[in-house]
C-alpha positions as CSV (number, residue, x, y, z in Angstrom):
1,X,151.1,179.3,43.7
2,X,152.0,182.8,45.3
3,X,149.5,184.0,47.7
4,X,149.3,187.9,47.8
5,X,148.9,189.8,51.2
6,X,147.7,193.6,50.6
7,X,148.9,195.3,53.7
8,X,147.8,198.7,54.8
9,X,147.6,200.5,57.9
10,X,146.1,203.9,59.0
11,X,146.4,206.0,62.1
12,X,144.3,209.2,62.4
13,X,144.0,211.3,65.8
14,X,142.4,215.1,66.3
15,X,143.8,216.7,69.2
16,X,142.4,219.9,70.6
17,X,145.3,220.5,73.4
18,X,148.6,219.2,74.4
19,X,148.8,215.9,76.1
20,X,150.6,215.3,79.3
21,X,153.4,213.7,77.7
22,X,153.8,217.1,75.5
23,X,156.9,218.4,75.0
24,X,158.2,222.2,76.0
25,X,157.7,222.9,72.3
26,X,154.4,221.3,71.6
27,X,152.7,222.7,74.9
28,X,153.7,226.5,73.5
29,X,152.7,225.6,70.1
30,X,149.1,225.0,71.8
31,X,149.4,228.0,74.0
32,X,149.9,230.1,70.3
33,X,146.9,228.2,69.1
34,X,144.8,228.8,71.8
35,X,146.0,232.4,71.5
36,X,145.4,233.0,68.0
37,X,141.6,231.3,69.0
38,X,140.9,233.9,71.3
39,X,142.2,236.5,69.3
40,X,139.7,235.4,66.2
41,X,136.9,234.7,68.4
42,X,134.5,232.0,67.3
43,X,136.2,229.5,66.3
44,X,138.4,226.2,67.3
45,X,141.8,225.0,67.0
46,X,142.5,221.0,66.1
47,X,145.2,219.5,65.3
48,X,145.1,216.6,63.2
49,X,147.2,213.9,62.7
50,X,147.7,210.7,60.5
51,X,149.8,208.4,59.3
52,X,148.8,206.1,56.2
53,X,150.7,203.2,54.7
54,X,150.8,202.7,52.0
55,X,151.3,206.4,51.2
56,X,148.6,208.3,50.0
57,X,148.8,211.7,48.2
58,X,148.1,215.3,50.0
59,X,146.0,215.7,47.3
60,X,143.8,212.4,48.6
61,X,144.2,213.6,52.2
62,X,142.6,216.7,51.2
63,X,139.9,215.6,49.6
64,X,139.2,213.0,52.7
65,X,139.6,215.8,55.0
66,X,137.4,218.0,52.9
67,X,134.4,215.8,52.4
68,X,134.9,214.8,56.3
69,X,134.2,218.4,57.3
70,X,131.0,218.5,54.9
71,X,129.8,215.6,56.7
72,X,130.1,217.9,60.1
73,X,128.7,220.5,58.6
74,X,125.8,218.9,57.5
75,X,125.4,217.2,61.3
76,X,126.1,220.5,63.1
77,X,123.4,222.2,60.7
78,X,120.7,219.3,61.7
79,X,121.3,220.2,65.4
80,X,121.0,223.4,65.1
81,X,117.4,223.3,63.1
82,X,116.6,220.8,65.7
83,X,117.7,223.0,68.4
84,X,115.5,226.2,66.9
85,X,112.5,223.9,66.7
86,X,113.0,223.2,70.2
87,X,113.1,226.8,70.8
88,X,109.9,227.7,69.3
89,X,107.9,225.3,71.0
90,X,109.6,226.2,74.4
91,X,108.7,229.3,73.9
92,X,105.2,228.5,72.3
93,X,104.0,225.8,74.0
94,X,106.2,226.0,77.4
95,X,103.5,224.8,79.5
96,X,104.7,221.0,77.8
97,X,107.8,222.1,79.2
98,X,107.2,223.0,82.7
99,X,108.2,220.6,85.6
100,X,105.7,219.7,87.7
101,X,106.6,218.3,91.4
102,X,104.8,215.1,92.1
103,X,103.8,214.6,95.9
């Protein structure tokens, strides 16, 4: 009897800057990015990279990608309600807030 072996293998990094190791062309690429960043305002470059074996389609890596994002979306928008509760009480209640030396 034949044993079957599925084999896969995935690498995925985000990078927001050139490594050491960079090449000339890859450390000016960055400098455009963080160029174009500063030009835009608000906003941050990544680069992302992956590798999947067996291949995948773009169309899959989209859709990965895409649903990742919501994910942080849906994290950043939690911290930032969080945050403007914090806010309000600060500001209401900042007497819970105050440090008091102890002697």
């Amino acid at each position: 009897m034949k044993v079957y072996k599925p084999e896969w293998q995935c690498t995925f990094s985000v990078n927001e800057g050139a490594e050491e190791s960079a090449s000339w062309k890859e450390r000016v690429a960055w400098r455009l990015r963080g160029v174009a960043d500063r030009l835009e305002g608000g906003g941050r470059t990544v680069k992302i990279d992956y590798r999947v074996t067996p291949m995948v389609s773009s169309q899959e890596v989209d859709t990965c990608l895409g649903k990742g994002f919501e994910v942080t979306q849906r994290l950043l928008t939690q911290l930032a309600q969080q945050q403007a509760c914090e806010d309000v009480m600060r500001h209401a209640k900042a007497e819970l807030y105050e440090q008091h030396s102890q002697h």
